[in-house]
MOPAC internal coordinates of N, CA, C and O (Angstrom, degrees):
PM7 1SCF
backbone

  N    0.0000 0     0.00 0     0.00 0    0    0    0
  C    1.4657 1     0.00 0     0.00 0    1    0    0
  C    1.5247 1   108.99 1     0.00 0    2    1    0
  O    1.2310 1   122.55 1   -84.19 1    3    2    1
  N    1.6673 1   112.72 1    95.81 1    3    2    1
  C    1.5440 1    90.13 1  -162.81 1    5    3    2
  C    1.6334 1    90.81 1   -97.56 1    6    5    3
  O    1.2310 1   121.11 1    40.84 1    7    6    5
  N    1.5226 1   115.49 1  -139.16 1    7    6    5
  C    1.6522 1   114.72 1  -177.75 1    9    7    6
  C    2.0042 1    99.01 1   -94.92 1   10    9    7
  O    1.2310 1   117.43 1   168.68 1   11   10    9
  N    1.2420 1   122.50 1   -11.32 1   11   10    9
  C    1.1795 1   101.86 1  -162.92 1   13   11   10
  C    1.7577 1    85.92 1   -90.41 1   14   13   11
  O    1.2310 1   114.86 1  -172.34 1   15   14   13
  N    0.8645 1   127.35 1     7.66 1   15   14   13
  C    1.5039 1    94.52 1  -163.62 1   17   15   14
  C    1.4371 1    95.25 1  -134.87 1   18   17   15
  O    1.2310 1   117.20 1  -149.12 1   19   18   17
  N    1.4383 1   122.93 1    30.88 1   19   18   17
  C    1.7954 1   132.68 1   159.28 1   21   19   18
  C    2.2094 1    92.70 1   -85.89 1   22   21   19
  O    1.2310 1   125.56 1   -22.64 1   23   22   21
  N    1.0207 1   106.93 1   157.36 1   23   22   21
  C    1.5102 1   115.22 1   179.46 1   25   23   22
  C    1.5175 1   102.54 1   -87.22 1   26   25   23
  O    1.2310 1   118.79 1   168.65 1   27   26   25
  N    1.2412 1   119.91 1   -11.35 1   27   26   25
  C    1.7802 1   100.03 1  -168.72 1   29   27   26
  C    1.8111 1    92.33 1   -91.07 1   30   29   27
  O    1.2310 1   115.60 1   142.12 1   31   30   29
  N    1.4467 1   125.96 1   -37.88 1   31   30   29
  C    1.2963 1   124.82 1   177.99 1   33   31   30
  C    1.8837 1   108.24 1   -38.97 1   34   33   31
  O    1.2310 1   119.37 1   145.12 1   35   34   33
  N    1.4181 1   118.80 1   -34.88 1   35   34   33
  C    1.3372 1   106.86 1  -173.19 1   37   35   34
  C    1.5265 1   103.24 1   -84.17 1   38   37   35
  O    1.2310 1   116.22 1   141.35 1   39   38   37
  N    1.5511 1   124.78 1   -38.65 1   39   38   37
  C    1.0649 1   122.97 1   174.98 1   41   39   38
  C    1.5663 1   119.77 1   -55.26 1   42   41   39
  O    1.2310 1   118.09 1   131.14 1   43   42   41
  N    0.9017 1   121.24 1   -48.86 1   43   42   41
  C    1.5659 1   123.97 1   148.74 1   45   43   42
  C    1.1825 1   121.16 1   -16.84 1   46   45   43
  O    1.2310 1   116.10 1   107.45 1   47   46   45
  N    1.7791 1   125.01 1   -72.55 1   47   46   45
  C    0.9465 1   131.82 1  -135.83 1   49   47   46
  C    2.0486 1    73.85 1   -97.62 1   50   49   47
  O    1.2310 1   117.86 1   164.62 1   51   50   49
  N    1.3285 1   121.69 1   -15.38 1   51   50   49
  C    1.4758 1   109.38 1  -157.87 1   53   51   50
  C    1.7716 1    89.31 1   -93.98 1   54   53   51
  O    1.2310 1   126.21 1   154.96 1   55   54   53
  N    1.2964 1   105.67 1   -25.04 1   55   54   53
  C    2.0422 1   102.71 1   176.83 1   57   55   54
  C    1.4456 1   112.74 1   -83.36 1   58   57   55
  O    1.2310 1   120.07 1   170.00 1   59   58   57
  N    1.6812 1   117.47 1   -10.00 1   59   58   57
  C    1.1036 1   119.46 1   147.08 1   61   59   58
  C    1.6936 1   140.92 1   -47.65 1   62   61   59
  O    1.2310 1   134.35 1   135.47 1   63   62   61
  N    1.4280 1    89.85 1   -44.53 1   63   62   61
  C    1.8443 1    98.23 1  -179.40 1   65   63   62
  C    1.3463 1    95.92 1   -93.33 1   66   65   63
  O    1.2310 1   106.65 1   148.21 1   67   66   65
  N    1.1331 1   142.44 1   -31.79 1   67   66   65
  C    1.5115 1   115.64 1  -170.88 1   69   67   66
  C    1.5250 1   111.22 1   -77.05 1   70   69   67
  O    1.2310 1   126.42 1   148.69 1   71   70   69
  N    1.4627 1   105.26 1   -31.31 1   71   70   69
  C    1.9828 1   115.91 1   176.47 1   73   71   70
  C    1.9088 1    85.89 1   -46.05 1   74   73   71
  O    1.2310 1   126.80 1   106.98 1   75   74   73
  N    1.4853 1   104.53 1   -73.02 1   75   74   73
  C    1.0201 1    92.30 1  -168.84 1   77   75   74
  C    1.5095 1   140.81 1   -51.94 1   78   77   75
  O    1.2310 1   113.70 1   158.03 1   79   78   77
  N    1.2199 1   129.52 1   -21.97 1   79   78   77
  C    1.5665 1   157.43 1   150.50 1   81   79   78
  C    1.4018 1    98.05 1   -51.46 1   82   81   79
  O    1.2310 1   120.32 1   119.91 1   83   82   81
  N    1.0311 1   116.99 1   -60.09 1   83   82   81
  C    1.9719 1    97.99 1  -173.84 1   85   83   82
  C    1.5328 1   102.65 1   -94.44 1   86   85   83
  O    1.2310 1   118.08 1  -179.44 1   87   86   85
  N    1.2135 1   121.25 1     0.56 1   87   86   85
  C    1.9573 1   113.62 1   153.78 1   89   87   86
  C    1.5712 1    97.65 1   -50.11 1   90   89   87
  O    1.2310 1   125.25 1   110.54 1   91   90   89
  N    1.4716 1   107.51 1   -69.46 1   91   90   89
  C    1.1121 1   132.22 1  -154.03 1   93   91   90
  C    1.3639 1   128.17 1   -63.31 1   94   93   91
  O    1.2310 1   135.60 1   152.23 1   95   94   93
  N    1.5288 1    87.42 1   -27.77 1   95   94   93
  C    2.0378 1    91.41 1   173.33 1   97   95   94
  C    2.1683 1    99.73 1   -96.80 1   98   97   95
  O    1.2310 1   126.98 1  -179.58 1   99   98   97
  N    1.0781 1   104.18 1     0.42 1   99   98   97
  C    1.1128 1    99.58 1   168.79 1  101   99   98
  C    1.5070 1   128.62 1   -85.74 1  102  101   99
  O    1.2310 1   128.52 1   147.14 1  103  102  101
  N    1.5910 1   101.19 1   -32.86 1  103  102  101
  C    1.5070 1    99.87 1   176.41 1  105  103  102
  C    1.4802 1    98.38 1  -111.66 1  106  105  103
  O    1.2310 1   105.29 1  -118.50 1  107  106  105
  N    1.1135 1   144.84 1    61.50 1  107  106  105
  C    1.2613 1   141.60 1   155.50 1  109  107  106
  C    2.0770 1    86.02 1  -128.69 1  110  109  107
  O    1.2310 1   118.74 1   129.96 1  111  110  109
  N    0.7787 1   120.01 1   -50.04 1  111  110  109
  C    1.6177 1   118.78 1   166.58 1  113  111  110
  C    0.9762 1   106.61 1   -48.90 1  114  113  111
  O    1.2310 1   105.32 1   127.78 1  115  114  113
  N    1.6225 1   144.78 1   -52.22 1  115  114  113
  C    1.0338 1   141.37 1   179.60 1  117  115  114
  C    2.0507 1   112.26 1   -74.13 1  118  117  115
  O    1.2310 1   117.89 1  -173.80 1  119  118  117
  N    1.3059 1   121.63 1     6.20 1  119  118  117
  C    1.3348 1   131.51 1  -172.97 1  121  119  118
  C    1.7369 1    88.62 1  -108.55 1  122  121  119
  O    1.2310 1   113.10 1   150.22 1  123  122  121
  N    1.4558 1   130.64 1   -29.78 1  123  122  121
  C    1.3379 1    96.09 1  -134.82 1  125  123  122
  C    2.0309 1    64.02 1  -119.26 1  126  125  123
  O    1.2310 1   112.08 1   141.95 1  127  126  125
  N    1.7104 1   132.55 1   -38.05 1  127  126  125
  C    1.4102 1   102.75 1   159.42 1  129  127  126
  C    1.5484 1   147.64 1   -13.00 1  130  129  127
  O    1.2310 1   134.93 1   110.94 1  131  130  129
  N    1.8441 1    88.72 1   -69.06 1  131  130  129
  C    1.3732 1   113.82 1   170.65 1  133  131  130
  C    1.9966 1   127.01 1   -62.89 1  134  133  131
  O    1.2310 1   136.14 1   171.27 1  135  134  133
  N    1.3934 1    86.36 1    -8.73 1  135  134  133
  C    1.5208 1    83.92 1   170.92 1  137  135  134
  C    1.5809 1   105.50 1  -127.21 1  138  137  135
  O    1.2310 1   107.11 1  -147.35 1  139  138  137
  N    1.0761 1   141.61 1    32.65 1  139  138  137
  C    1.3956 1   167.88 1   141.72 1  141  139  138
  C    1.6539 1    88.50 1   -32.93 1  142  141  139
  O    1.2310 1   122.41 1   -51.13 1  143  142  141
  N    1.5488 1   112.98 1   128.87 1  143  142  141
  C    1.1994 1   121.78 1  -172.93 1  145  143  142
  C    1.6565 1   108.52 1   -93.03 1  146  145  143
  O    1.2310 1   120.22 1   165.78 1  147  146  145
  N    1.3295 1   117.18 1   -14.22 1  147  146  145
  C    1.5271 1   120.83 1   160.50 1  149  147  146
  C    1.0613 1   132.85 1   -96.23 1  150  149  147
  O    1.2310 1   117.39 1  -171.53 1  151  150  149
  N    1.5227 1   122.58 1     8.47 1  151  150  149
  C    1.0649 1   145.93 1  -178.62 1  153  151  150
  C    1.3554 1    90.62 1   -37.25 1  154  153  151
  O    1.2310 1   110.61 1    80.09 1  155  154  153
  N    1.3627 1   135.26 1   -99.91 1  155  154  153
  C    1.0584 1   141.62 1  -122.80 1  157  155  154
  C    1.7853 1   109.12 1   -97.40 1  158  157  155
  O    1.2310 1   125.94 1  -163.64 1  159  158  157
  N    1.3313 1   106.18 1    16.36 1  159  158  157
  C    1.6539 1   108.05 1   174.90 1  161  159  158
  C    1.5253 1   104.49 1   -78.51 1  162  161  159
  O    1.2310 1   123.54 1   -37.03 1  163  162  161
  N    1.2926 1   110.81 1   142.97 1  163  162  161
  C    1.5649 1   132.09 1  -158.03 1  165  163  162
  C    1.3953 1   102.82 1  -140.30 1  166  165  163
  O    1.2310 1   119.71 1   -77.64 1  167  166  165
  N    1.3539 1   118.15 1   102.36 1  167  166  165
  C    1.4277 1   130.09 1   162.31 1  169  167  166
  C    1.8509 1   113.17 1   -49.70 1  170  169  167
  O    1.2310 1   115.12 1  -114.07 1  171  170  169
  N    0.9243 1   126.86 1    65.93 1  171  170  169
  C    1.5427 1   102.62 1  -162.72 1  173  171  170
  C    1.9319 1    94.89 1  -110.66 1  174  173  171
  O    1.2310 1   125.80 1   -69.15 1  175  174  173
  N    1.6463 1   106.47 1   110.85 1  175  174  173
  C    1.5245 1   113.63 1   170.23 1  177  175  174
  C    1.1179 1   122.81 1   -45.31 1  178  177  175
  O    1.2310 1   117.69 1   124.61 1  179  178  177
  N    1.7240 1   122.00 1   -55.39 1  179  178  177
  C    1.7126 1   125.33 1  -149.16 1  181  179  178
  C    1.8598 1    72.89 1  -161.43 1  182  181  179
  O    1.2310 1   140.31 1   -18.96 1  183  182  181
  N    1.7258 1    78.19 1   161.04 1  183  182  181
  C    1.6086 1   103.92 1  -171.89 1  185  183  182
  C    1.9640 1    82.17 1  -108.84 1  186  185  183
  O    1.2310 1   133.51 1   -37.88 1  187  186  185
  N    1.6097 1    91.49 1   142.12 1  187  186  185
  C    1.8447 1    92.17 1   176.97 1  189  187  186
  C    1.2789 1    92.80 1  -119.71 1  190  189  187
  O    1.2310 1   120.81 1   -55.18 1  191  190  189
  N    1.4291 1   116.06 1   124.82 1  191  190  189
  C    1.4893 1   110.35 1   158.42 1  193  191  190
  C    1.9436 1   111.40 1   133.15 1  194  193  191
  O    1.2310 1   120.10 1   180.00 1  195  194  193

């Protein structure tokens, strides 16, 4: 009975790649937001102050 062949070792190694897959689609979304070429347009009506 070694470690590869208990069922939670694959589940492990299988909650491994998806953690990593939604790391990954999270900060590549967060790469391609932040460089969004309208990012920074600002409706601004009246100056207060």
């Amino acid at each position: 009975t070694g470690m590869t062949q208990r069922p939670l070792f694959f589940f492990a190694i299988l909650a491994m790649i998806i953690g990593a897959q939604l790391f990954l689609a999270g900060f590549i979304g967060e790469l391609i937001s932040r460089n969004s070429a309208d990012r920074n347009n600002y409706l601004i009506e009246e100056r207060v102050g």
